[in-house]
VOBA-1610 file (N, C-alpha, C; in pm, whole numbers, padded with zeros to 5 digits, always signed):
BEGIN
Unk+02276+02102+00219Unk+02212+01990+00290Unk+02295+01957+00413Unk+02247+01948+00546Unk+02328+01933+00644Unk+02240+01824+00743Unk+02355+01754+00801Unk+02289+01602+00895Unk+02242+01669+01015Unk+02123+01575+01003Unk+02021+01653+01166Unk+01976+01484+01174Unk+01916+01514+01314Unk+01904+01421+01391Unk+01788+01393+01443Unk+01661+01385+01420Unk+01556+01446+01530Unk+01496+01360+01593Unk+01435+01391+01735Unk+01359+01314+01834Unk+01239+01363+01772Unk+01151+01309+01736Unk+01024+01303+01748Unk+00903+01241+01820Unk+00806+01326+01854Unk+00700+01267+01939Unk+00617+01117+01862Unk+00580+01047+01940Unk+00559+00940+01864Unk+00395+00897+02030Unk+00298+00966+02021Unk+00185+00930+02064Unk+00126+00848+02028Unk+00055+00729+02140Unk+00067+00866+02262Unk+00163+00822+02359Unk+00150+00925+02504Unk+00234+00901+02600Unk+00199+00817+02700Unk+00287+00820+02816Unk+00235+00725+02932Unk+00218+00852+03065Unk+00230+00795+03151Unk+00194+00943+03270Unk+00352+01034+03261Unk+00308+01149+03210Unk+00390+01263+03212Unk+00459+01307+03322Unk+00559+01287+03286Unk+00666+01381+03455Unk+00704+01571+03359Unk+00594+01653+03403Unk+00568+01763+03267Unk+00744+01866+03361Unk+00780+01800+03467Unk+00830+01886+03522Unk+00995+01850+03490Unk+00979+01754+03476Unk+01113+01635+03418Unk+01085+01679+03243Unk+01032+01700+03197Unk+01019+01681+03021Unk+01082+01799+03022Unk+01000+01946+03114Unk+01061+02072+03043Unk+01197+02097+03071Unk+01232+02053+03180Unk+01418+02051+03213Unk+01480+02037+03052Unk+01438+01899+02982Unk+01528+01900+02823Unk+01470+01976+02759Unk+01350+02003+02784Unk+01296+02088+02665Unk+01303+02277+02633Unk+01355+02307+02786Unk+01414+02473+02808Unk+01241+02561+02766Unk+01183+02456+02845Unk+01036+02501+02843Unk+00990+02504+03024Unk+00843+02585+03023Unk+00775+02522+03158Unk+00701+02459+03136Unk+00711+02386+03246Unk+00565+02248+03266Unk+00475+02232+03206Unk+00399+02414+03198Unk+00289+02386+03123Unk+00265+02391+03019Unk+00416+02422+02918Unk+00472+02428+02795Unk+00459+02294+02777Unk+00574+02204+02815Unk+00590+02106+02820Unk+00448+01972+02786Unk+00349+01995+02946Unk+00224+01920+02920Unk+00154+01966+02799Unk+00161+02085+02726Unk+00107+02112+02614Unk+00147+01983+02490Unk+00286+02012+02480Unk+00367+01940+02357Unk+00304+01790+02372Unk+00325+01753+02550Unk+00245+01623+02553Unk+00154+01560+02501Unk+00036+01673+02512Unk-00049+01674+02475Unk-00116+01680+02307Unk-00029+01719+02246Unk-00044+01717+02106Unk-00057+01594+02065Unk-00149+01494+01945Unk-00191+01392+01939Unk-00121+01345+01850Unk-00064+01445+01779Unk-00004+01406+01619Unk+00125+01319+01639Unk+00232+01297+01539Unk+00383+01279+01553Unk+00453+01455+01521Unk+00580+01473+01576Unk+00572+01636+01561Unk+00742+01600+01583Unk+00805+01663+01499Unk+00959+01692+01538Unk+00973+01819+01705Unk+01023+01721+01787Unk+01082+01793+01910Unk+01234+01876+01908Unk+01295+01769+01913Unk+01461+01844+01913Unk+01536+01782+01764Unk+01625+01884+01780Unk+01730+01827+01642Unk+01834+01879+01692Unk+01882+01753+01653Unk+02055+01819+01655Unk+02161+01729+01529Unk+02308+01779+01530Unk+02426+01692+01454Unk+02422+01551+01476Unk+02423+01513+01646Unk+02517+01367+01698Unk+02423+01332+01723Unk+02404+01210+01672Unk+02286+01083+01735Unk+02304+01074+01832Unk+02419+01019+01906Unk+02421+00954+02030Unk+02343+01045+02114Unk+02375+01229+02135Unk+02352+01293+02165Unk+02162+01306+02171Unk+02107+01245+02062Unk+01970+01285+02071Unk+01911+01137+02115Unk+01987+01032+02094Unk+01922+00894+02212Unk+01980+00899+02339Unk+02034+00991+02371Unk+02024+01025+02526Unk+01939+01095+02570Unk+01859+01237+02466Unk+01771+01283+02529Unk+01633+01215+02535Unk+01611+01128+02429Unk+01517+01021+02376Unk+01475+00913+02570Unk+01588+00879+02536Unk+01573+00781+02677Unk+01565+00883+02790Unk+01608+01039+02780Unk+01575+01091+02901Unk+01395+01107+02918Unk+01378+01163+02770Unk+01253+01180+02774Unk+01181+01050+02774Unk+01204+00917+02763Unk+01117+00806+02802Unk+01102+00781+02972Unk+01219+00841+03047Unk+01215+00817+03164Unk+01077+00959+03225Unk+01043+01058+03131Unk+00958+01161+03197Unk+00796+01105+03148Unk+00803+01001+03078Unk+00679+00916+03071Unk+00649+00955+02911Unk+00750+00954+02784Unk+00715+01067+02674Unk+00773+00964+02565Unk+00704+00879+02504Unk+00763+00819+02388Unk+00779+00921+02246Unk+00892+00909+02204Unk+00973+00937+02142Unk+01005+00840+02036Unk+01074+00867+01874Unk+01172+00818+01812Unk+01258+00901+01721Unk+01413+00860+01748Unk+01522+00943+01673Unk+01525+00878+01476Unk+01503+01000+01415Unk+01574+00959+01332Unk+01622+01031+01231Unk+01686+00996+01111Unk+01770+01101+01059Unk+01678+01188+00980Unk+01734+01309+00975Unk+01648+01461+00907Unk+01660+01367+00716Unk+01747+01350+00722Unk+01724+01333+00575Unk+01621+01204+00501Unk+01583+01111+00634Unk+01517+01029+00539Unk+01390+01056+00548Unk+01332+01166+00587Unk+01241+01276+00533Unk+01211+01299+00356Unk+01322+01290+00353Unk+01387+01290+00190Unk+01322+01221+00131Unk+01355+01063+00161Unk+01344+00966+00099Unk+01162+00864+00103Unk+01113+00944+00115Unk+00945+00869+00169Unk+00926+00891+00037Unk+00822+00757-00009Unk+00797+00749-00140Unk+00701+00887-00181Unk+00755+00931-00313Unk+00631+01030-00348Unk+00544+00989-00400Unk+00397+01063-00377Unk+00277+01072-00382Unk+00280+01017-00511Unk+00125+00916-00582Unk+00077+00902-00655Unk-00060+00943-00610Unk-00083+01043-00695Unk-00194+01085-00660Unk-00339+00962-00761Unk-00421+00935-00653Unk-00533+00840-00745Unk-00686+00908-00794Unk-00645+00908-00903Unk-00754+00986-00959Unk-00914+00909-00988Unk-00870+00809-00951Unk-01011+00710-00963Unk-00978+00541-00908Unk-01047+00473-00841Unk-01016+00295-00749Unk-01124+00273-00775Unk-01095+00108-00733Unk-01229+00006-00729Unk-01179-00079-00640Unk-01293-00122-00567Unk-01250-00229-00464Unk-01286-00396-00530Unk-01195-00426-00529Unk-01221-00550-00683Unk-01195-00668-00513Unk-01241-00824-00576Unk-01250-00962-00531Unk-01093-00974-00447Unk-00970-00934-00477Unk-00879-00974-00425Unk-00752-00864-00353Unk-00813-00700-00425Unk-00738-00615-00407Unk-00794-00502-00491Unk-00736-00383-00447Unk-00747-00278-00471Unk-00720-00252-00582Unk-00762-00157-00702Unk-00679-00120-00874Unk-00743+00038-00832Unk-00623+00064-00851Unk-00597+00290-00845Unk-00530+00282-00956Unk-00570+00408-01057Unk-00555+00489-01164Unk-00489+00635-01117Unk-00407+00636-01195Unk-00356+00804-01183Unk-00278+00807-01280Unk-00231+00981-01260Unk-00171+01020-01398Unk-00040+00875-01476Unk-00005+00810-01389Unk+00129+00742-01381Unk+00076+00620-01439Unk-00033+00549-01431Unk-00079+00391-01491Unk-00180+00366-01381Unk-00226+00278-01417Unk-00309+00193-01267Unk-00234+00079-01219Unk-00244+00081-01125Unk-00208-00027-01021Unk-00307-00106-00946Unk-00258-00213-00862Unk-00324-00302-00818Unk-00238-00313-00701Unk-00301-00329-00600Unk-00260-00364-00408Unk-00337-00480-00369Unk-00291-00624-00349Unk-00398-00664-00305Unk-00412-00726-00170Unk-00518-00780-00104Unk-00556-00708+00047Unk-00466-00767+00139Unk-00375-00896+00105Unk-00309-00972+00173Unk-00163-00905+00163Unk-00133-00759+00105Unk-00010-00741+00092Unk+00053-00648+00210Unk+00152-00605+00259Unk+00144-00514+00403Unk+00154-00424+00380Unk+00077-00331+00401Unk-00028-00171+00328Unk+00012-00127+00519Unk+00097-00009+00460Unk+00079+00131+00624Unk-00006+00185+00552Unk-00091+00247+00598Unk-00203+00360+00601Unk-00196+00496+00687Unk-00223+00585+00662Unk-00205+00742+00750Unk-00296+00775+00673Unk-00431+00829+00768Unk-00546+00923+00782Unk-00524+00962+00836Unk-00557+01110+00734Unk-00568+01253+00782Unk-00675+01284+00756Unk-00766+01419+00875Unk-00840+01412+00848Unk-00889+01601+00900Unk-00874+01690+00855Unk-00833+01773+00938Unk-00919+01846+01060Unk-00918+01893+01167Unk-01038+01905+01235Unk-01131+01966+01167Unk-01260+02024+01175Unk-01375+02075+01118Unk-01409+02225+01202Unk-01345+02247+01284Unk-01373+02388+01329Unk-01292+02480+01276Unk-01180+02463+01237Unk-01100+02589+01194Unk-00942+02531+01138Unk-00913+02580+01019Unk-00772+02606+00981Unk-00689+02706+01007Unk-00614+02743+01093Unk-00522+02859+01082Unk-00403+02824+01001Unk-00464+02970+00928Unk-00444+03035+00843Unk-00501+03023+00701Unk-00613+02938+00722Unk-00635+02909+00562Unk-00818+02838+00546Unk-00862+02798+00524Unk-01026+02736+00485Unk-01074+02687+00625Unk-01174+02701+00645Unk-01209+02643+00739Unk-01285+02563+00711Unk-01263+02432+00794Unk-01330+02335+00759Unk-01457+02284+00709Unk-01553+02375+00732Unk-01688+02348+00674Unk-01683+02360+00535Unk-01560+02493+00506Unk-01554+02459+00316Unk-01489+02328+00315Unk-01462+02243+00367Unk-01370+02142+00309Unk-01513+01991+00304Unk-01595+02052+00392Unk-01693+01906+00369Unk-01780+01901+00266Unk-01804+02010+00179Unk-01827+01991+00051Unk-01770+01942-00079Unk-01631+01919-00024Unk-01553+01881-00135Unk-01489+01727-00113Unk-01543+01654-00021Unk-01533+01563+00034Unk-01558+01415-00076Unk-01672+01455-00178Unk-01699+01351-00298Unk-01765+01397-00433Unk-01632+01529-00365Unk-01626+01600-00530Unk-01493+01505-00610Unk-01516+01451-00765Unk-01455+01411-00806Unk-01324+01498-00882Unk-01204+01478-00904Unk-01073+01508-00970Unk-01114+01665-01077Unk-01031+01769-01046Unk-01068+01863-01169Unk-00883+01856-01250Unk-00907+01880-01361Unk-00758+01859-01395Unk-00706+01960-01362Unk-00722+02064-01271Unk-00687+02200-01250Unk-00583+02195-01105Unk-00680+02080-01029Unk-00600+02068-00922Unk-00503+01942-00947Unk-00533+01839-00944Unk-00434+01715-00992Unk-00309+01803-01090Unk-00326+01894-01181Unk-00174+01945-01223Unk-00130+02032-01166Unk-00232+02117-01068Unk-00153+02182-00941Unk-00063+02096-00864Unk-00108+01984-00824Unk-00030+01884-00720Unk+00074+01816-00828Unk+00050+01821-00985Unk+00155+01714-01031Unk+00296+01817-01028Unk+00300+01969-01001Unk+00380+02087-01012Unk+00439+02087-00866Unk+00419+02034-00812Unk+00454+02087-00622Unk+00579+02026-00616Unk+00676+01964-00702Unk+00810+01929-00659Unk+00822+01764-00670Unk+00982+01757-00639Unk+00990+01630-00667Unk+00963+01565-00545Unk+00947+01646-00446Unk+00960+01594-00303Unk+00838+01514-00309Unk+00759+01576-00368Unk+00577+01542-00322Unk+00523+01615-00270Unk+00577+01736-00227Unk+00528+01850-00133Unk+00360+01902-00145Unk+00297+01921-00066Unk+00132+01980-00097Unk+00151+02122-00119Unk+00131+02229-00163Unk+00115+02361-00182Unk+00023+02446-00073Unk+00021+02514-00032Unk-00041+02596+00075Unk-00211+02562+00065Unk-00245+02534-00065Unk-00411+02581-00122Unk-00456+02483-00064Unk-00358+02330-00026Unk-00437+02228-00037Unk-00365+02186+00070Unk-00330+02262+00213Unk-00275+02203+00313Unk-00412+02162+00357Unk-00510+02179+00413Unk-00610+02134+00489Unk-00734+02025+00398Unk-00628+01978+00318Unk-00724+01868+00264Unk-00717+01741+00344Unk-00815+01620+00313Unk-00801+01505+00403Unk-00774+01397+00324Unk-00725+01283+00361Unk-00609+01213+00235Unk-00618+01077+00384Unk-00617+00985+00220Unk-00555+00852+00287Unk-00452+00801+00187Unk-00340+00809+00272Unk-00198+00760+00219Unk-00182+00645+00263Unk-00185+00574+00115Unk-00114+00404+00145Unk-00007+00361+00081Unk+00069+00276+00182Unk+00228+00277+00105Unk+00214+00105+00121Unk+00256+00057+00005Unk+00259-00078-00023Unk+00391-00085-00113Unk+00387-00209-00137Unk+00523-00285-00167Unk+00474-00273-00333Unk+00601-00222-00404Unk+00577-00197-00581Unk+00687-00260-00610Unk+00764-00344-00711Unk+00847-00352-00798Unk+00999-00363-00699Unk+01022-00387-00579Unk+01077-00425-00506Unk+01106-00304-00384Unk+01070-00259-00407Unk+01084-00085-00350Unk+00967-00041-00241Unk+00893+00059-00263Unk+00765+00076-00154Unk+00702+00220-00295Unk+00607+00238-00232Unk+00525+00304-00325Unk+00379+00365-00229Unk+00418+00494-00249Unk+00249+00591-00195Unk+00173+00602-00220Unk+00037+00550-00236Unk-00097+00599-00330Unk-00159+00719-00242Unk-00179+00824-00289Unk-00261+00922-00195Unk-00423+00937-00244Unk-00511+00910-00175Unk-00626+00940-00213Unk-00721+01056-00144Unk-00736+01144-00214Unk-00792+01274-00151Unk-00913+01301-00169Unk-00979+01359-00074Unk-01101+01434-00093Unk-01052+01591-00172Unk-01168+01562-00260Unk-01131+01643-00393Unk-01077+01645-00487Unk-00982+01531-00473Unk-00872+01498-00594Unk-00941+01436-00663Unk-00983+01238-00581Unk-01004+01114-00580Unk-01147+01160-00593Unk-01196+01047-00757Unk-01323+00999-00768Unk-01367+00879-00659Unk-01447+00883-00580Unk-01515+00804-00483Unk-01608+00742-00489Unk-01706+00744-00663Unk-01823+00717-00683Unk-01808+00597-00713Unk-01661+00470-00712Unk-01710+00361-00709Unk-01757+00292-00596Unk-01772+00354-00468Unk-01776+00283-00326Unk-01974+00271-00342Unk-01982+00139-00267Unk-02118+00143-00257Unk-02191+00214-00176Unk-02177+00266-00098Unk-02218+00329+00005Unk-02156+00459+00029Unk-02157+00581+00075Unk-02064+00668+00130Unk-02085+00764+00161Unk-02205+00810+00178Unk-02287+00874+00301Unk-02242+01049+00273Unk-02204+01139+00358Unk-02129+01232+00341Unk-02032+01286+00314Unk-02001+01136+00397Unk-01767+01115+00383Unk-01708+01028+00317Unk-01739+01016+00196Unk-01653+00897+00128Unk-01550+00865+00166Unk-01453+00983+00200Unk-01298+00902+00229Unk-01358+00857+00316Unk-01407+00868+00462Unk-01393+00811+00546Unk-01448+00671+00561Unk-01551+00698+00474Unk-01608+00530+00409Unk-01541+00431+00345Unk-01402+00482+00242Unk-01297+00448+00201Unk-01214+00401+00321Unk-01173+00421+00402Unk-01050+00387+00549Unk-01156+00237+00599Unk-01294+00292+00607Unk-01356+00214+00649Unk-01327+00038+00604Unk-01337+00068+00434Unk-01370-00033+00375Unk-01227-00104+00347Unk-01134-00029+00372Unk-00981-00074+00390Unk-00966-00165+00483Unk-01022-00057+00621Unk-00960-00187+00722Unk-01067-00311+00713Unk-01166-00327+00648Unk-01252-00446+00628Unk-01163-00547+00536Unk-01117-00480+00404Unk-01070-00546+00298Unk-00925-00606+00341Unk-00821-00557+00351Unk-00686-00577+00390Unk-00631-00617+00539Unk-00568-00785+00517Unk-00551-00827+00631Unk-00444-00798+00693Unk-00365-00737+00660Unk-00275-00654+00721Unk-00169-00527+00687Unk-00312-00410+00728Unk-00332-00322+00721Unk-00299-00259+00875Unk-00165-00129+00845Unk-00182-00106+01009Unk-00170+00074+00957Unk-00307+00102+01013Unk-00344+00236+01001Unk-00319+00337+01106Unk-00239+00418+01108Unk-00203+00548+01173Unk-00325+00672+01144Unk-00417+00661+01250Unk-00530+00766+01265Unk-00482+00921+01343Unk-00387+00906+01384Unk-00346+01010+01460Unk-00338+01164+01384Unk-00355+01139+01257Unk-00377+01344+01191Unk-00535+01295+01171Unk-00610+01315+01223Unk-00742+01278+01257Unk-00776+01356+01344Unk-00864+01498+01266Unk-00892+01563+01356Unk-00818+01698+01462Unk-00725+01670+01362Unk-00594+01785+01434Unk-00622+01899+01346Unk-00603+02009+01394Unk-00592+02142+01364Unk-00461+02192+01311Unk-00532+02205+01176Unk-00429+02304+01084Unk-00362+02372+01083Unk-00246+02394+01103Unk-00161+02523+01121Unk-00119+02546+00954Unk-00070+02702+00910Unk-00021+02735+00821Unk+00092+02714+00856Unk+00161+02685+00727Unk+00327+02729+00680Unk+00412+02837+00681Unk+00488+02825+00786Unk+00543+02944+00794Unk+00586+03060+00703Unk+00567+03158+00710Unk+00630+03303+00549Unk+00686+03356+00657Unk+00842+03363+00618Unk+00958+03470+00671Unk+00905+03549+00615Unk+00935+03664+00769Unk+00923+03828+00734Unk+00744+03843+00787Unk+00604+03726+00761Unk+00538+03724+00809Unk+00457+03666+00870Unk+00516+03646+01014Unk+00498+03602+01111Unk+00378+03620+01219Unk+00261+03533+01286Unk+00143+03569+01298Unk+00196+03557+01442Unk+00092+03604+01488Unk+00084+03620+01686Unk+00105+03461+01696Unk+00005+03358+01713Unk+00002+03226+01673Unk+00151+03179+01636Unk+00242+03224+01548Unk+00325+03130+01542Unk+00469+03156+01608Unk+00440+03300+01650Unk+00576+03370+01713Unk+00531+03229+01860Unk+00429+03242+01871Unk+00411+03162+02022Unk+00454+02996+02020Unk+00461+02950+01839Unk+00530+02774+01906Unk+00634+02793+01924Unk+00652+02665+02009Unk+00749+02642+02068Unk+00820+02543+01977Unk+00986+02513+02026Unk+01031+02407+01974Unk+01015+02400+01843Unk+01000+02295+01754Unk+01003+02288+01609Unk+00841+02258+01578Unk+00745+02256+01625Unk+00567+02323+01611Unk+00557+02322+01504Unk+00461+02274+01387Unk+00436+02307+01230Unk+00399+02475+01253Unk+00487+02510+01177Unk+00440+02706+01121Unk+00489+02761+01307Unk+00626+02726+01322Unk+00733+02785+01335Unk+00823+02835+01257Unk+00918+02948+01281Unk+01024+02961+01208Unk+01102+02871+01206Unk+01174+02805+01341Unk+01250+02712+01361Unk+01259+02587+01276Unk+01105+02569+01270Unk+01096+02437+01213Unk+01081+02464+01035Unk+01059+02563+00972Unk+01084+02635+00839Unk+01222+02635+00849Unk+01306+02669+00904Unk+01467+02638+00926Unk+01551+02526+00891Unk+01465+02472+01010Unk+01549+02320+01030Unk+01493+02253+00883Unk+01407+02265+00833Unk+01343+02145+00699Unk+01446+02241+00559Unk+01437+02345+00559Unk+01546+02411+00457Unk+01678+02392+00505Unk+01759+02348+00610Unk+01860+02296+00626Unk+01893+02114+00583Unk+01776+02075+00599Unk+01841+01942+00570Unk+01766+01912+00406Unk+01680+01993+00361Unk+01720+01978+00212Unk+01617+02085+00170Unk+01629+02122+00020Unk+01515+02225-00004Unk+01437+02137-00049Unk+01438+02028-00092Unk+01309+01963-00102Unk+01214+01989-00022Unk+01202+02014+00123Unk+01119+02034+00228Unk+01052+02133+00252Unk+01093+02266+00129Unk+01089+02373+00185Unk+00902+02418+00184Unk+00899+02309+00117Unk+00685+02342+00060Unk+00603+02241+00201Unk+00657+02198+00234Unk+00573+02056+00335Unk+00447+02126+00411Unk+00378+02018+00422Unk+00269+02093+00465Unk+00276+02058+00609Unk+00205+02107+00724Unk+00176+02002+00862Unk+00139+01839+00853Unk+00046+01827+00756Unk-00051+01703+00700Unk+00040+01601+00641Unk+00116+01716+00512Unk+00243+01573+00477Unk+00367+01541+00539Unk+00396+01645+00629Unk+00468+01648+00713Unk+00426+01543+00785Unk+00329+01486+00897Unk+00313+01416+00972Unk+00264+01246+00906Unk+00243+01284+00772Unk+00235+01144+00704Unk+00379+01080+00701Unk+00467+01223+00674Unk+00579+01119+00655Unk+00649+01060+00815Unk+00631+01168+00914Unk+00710+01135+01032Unk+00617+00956+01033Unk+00482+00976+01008Unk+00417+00813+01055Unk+00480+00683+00962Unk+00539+00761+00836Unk+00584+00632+00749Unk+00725+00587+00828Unk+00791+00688+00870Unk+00949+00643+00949Unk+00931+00611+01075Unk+00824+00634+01093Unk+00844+00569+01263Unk+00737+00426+01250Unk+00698+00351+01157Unk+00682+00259+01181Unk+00740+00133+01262Unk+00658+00073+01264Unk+00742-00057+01414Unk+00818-00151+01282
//
């Protein structure tokens, strides 16, 4: 386990100086306006010395590029997944069931939220999205829920189920914080009154109606899937990211350096967690 440091993108930006960004970034411009351009949160640089990476932080705020530093390891520490195998939207708050007990959230409590949602034209390397809108308010098989209860202590997603779409809510438990993940395909949805094609998305819906302070991170909404990197096989696609890119080597590197817990992460939980640490 070794201390890293990382700047991460934290979108969106303000007007890009793409010519000023690639100077720190040992990229060109149009490298650079690319990374800009990415909607998600995404690890940029890493290094040992903090000080060292809030200097490049503030360099890169001066090229118009918000940013936040923080440590590789509390990656680590983001609550793991409870996966909810069945909710109800009750008079005062939320009650989710899963393998672990049911719980109760209720709407006045301060709930982060991260929807994901993955784009619908294509996964590289894996389902493409049109298989995934059939499974959208398919209810729990115990086949997959003990696939996901097997993926580690980290919470890690497994390759099969990187391009699923999930609303992660982290609320206050027992003095601590606590994840409920609710998935299309996992999560029974048939208590919502309404829900059209997209239950989850009818679910986010009925969140931000229900919970008064609720601050939802939409930004893996619609982003395109990348696979997980496999040393030794390496696609045209990923020899080409740059920087630490989901399904780089680099960035398969850097996450097995600062713990093997990381070594399964998906892009999706990957960017749930960068949204839980960079909260305001």
């Amino acid at each position: 386990m070794s201390t890293h440091f990382l700047v991460v993108s934290n979108p969106p930006h303000g007007t890009v100086d793409a010519a000023g960004a690639a100077a720190h970034f040992g990229l060109t411009p149009a490298e650079a306006r690319m990374k800009a351009n990415f909607p998600a949160p995404e690890i940029w640089l890493a290094g040992s010395d903090r000080r060292r990476m809030e200097a490049v932080q503030s360099a890169l705020g001066d090229c118009g590029l918000s940013t936040v530093v923080i440590a590789g390891q509390d990656l680590v520490t983001v609550p793991e997944r409870k996966v909810v195998q069945s909710f109800s939207m009750e008079d005062s708050c939320i009650a989710m069931r899963s393998g672990e007990g049911e719980f109760t959230v209720d709407y006045d409590a301060p709930v982060a939220g991260v929807y994901c949602k993955p784009a619908a034209d294509v996964f590289m390397g894996g389902r493409k999205g049109a298989d995934l809108a059939g499974d959208l308010g398919r209810p729990s098989s115990s086949v997959m829920l003990d696939r996901m209860s097997r993926s580690g202590s980290s919470g890690a997603i497994q390759s099969e189920t990187a391009a699923e779409a999930f609303l992660d809510l982290f609320a206050p438990l027992n003095g601590g914080e606590a994840r409920w993940s609710l998935i299309a395909g996992a999560t029974d949805f048939s208590s919502l009154q309404s829900v059209g094609r997209d239950p989850l998305h009818a679910l986010v819906t009925e969140c931000e109606r229900a919970f008064s302070a609720l601050s939802l991170d939409r930004r893996l909404e619609n982003v395109r899937v990348r696979a997980r990197v496999v040393v030794g096989q390496l696609s045209a696609h990923q020899e080409q990211r740059k920087l630490f890119s989901f399904g780089s080597l680099a960035l398969a590197k850097l996450l097995d350096e600062i713990s093997p817990d990381l070594h399964d992460l998906t892009q999706s939980e990957l960017g749930s967690r960068l949204s839980y640490l960079m909260r305001p």
